[in-house]
CHARMM-style PDB file with segment names, atoms N, HN, CA, C and O in Angstrom:
ATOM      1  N   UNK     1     -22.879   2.719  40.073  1.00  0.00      PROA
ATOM      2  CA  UNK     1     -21.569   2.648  39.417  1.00  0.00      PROA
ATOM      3  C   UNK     1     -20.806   3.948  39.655  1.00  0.00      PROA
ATOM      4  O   UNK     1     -21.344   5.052  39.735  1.00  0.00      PROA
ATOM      5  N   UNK     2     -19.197   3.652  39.785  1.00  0.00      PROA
ATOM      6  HN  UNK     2     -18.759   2.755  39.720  1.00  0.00      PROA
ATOM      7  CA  UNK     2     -18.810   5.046  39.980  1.00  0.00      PROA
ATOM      8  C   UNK     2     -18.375   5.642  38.523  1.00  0.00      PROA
ATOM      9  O   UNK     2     -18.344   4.954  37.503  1.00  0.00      PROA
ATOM     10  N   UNK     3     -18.065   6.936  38.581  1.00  0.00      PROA
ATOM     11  HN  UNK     3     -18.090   7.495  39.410  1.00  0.00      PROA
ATOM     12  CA  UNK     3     -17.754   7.245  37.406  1.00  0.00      PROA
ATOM     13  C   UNK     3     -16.659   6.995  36.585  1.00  0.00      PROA
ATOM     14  O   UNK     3     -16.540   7.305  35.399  1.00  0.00      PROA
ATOM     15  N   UNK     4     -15.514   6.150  37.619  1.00  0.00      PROA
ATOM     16  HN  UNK     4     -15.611   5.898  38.582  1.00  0.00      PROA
ATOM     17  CA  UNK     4     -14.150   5.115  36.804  1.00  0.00      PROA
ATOM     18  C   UNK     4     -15.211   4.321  35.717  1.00  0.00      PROA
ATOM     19  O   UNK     4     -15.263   4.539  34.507  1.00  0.00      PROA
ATOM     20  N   UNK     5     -16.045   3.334  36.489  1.00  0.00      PROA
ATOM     21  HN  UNK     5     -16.002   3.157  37.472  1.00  0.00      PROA
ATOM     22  CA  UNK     5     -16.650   2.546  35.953  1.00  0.00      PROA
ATOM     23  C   UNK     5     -17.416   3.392  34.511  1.00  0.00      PROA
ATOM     24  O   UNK     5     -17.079   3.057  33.375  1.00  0.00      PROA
ATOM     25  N   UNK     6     -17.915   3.921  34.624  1.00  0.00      PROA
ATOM     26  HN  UNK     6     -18.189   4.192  35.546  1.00  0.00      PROA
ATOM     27  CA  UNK     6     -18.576   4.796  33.407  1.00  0.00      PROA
ATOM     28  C   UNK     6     -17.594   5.053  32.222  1.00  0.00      PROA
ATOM     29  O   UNK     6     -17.828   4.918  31.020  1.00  0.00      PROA
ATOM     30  N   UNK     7     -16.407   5.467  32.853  1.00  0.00      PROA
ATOM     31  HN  UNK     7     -16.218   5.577  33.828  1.00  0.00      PROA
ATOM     32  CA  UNK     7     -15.109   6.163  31.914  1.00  0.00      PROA
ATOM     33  C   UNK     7     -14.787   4.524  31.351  1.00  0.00      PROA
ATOM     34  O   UNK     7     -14.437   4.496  30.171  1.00  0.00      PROA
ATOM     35  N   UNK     8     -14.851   3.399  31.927  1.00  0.00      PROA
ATOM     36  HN  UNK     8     -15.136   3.421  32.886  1.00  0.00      PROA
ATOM     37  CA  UNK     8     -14.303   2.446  31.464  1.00  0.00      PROA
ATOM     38  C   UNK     8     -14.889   1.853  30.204  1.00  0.00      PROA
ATOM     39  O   UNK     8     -14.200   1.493  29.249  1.00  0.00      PROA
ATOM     40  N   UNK     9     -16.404   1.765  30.274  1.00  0.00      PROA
ATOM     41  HN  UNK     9     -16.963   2.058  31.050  1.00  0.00      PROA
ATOM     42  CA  UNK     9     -17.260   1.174  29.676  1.00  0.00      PROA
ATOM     43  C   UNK     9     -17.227   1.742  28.382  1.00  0.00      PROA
ATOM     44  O   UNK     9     -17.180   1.223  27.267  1.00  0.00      PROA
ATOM     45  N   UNK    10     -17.283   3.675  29.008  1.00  0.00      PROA
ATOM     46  HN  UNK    10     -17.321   4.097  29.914  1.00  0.00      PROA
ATOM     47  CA  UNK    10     -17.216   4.153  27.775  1.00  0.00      PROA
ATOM     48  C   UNK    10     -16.070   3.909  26.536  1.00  0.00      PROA
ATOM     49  O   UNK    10     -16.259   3.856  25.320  1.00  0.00      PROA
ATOM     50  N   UNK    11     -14.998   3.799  27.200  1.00  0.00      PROA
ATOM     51  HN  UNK    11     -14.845   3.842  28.187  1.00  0.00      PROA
ATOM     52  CA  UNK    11     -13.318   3.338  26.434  1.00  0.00      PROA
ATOM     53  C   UNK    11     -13.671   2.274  25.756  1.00  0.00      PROA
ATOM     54  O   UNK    11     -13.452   2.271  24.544  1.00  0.00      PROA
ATOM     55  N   UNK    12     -14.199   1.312  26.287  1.00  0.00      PROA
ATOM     56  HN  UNK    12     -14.377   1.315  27.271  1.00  0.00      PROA
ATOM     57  CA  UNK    12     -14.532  -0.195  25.837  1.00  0.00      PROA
ATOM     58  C   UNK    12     -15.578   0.198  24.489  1.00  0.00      PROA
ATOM     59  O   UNK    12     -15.142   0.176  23.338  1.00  0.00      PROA
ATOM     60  N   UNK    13     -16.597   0.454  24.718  1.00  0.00      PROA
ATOM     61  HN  UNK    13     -16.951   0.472  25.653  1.00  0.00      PROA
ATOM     62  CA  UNK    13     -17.551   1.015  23.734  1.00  0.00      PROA
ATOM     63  C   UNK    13     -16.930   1.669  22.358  1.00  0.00      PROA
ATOM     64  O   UNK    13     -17.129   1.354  21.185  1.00  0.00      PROA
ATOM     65  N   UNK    14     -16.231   2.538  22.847  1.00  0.00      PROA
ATOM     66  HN  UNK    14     -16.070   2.793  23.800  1.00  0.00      PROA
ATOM     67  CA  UNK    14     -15.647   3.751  21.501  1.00  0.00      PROA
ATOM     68  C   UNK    14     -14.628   2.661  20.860  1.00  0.00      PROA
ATOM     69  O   UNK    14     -14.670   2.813  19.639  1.00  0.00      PROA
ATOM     70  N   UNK    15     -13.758   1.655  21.201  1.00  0.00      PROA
ATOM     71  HN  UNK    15     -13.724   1.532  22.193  1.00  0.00      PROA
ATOM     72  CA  UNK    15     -13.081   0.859  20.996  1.00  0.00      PROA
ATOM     73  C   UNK    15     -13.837  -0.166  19.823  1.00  0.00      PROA
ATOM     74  O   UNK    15     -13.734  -0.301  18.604  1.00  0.00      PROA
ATOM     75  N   UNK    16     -14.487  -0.673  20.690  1.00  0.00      PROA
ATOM     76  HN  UNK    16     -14.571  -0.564  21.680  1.00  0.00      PROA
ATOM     77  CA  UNK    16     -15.550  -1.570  19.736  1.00  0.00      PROA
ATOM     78  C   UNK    16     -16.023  -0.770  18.565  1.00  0.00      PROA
ATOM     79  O   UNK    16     -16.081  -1.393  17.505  1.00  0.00      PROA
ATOM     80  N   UNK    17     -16.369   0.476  18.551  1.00  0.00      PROA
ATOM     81  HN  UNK    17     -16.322   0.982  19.412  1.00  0.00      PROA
ATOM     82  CA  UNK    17     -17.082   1.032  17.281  1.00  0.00      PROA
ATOM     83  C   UNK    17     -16.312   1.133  16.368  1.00  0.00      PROA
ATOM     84  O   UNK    17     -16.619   0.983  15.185  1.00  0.00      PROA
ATOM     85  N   UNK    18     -14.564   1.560  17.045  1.00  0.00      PROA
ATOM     86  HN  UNK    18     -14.315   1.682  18.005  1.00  0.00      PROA
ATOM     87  CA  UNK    18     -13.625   1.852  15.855  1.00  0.00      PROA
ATOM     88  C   UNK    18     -13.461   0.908  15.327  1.00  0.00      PROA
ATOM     89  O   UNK    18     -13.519   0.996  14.100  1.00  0.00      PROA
ATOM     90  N   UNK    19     -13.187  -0.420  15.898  1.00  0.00      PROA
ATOM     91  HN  UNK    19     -13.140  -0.492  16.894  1.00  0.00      PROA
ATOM     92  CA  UNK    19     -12.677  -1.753  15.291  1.00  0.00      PROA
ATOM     93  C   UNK    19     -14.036  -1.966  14.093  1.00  0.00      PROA
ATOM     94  O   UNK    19     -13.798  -2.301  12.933  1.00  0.00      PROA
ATOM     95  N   UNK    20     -15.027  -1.785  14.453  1.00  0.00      PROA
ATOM     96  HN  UNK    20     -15.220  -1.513  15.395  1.00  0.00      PROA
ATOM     97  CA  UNK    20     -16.188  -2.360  13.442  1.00  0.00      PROA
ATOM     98  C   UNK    20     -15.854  -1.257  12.486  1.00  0.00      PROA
ATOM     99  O   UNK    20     -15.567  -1.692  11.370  1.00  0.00      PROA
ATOM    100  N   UNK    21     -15.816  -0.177  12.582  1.00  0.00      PROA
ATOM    101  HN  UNK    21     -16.048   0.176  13.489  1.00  0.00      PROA
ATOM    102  CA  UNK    21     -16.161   1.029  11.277  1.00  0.00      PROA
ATOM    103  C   UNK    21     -14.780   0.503  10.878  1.00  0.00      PROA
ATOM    104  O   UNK    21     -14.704   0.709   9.667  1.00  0.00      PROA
ATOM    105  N   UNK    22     -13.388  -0.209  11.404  1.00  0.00      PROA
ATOM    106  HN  UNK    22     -13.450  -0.376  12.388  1.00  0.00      PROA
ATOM    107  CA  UNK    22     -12.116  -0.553  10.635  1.00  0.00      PROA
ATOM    108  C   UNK    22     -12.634  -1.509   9.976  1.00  0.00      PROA
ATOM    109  O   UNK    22     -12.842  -1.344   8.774  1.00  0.00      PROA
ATOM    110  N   UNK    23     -13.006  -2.895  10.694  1.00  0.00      PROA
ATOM    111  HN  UNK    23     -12.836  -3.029  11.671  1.00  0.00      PROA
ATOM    112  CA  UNK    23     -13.567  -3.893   9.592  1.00  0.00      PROA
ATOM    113  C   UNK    23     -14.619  -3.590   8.297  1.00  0.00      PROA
ATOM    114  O   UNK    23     -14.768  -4.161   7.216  1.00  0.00      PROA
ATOM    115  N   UNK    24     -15.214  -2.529   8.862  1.00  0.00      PROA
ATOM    116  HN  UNK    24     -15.093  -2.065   9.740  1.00  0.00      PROA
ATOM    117  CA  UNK    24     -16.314  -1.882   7.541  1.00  0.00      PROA
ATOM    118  C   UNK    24     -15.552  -1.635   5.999  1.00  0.00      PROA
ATOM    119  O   UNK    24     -15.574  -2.111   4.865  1.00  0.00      PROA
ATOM    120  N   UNK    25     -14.856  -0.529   6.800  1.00  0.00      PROA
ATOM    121  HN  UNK    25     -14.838  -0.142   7.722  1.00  0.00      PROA
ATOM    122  CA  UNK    25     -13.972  -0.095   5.537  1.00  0.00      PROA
ATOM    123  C   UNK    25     -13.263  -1.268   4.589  1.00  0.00      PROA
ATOM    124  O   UNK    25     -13.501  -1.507   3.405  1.00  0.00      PROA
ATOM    125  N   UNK    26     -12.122  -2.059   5.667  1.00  0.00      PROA
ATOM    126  HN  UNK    26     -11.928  -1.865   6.628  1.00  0.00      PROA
ATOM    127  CA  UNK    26     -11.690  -3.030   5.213  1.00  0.00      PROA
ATOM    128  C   UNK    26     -12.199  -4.147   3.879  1.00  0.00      PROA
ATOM    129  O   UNK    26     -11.667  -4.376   2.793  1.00  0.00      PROA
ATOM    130  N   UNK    27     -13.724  -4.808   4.653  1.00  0.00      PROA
ATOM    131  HN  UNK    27     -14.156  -4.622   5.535  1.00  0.00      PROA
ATOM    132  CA  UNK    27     -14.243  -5.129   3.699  1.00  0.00      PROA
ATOM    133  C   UNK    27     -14.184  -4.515   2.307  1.00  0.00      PROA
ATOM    134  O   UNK    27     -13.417  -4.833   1.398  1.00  0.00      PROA
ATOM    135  N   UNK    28     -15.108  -3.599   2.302  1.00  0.00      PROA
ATOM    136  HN  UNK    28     -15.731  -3.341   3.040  1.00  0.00      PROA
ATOM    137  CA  UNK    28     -15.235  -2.755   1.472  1.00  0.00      PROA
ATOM    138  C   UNK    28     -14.490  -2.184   0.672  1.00  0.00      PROA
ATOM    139  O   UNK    28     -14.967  -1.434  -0.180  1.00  0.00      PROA
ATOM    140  N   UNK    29     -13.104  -2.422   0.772  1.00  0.00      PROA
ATOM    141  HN  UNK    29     -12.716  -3.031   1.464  1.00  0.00      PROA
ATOM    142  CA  UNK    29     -11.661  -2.331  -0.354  1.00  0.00      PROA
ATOM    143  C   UNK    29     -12.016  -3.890  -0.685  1.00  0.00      PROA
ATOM    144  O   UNK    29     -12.467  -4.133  -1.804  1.00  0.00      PROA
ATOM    145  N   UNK    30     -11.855  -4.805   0.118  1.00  0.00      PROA
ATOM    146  HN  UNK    30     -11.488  -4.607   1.027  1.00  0.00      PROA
ATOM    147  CA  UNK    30     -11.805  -5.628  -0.218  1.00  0.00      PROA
ATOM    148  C   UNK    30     -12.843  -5.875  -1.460  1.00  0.00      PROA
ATOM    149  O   UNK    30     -12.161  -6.129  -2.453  1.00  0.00      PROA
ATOM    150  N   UNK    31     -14.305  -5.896  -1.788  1.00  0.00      PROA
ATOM    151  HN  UNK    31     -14.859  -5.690  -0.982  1.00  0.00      PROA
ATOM    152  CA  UNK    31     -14.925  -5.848  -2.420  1.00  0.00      PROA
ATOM    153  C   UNK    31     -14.793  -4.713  -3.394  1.00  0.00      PROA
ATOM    154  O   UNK    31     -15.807  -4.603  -4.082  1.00  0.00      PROA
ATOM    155  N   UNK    32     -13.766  -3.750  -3.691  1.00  0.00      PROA
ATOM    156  HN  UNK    32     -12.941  -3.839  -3.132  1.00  0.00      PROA
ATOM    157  CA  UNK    32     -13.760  -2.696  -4.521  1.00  0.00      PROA
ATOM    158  C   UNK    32     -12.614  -3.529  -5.056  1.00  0.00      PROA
ATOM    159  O   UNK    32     -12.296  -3.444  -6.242  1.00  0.00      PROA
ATOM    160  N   UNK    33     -11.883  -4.466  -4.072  1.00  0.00      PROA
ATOM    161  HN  UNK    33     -12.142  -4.535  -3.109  1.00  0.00      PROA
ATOM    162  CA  UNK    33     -10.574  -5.088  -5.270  1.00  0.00      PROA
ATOM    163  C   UNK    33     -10.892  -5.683  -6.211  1.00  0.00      PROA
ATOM    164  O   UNK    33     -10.471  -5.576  -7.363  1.00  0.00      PROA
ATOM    165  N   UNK    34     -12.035  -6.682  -5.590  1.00  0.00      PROA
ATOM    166  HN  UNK    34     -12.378  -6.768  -4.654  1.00  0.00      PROA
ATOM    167  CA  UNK    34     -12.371  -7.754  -6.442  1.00  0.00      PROA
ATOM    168  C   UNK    34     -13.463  -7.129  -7.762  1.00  0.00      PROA
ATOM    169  O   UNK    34     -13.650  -7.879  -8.720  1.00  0.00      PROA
ATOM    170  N   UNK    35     -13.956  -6.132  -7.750  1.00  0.00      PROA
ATOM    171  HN  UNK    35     -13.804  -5.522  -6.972  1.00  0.00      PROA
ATOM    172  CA  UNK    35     -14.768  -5.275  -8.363  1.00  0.00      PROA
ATOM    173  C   UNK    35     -13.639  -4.887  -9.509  1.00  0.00      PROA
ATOM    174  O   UNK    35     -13.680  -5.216 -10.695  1.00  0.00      PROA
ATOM    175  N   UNK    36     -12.902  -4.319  -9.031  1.00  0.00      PROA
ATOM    176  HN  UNK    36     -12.868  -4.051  -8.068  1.00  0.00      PROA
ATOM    177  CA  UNK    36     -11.610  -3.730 -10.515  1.00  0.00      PROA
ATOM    178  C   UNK    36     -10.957  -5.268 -10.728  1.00  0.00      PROA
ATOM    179  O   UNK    36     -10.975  -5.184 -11.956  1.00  0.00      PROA
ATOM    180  N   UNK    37     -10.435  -6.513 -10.506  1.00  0.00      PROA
ATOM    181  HN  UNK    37     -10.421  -6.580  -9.508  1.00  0.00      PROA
ATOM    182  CA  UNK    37     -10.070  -7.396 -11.053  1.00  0.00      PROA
ATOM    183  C   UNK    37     -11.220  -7.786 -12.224  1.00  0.00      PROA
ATOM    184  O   UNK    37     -10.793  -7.873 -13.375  1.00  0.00      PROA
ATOM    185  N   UNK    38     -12.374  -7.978 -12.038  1.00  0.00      PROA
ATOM    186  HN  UNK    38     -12.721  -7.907 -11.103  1.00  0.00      PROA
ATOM    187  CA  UNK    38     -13.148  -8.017 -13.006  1.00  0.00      PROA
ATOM    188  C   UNK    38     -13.843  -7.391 -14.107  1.00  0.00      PROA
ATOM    189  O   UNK    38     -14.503  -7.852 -15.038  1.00  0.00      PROA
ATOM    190  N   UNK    39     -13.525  -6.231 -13.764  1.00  0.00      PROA
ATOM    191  HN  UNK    39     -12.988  -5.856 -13.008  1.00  0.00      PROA
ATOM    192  CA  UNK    39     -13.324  -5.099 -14.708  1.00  0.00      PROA
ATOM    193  C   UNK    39     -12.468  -5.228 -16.058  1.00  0.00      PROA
ATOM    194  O   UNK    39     -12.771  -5.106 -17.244  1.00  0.00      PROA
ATOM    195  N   UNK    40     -11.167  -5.553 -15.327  1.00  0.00      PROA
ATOM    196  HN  UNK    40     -10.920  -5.652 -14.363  1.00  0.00      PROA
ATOM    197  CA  UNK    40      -9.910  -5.827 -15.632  1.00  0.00      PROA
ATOM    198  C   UNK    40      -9.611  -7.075 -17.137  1.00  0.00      PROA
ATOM    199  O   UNK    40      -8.811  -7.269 -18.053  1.00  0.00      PROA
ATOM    200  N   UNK    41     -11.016  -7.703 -16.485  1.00  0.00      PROA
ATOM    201  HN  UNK    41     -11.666  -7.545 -15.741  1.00  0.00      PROA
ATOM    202  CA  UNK    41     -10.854  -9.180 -17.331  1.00  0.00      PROA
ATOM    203  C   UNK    41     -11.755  -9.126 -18.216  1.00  0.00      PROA
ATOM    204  O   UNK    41     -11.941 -10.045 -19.014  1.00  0.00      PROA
ATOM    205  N   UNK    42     -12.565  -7.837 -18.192  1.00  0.00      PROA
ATOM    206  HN  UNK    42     -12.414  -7.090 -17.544  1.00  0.00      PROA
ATOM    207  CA  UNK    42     -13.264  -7.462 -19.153  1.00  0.00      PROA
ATOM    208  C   UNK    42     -15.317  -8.188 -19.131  1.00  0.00      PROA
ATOM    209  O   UNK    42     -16.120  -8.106 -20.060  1.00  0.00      PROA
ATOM    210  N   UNK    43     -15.585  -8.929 -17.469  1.00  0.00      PROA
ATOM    211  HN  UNK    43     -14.932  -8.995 -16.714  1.00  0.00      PROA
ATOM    212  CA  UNK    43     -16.636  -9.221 -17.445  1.00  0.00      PROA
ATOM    213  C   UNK    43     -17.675  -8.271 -17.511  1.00  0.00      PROA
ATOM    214  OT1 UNK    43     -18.850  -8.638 -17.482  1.00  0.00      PROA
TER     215      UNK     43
END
């Protein structure tokens, strides 16, 4: 492989990790929303 190819894979890679650690977080409000709505309602 040449080293374009390397630089590419790598872009692709770091890409993929950000999107997952974005969906991570995401969730994870998401489940902190629903966590204070029920709070909220006094369960």
């Amino acid at each position: 492989m040449s080293s374009i190819a390397f630089l590419k894979a790598a872009y692709i890679v770091a890409w993929a990790a950000y999107l997952a650690y974005l969906m991570r977080i995401l969730l994870r409000m998401k489940k902190v929303e629903t966590e204070m709505k029920d709070l909220e309602r006094g369960k």
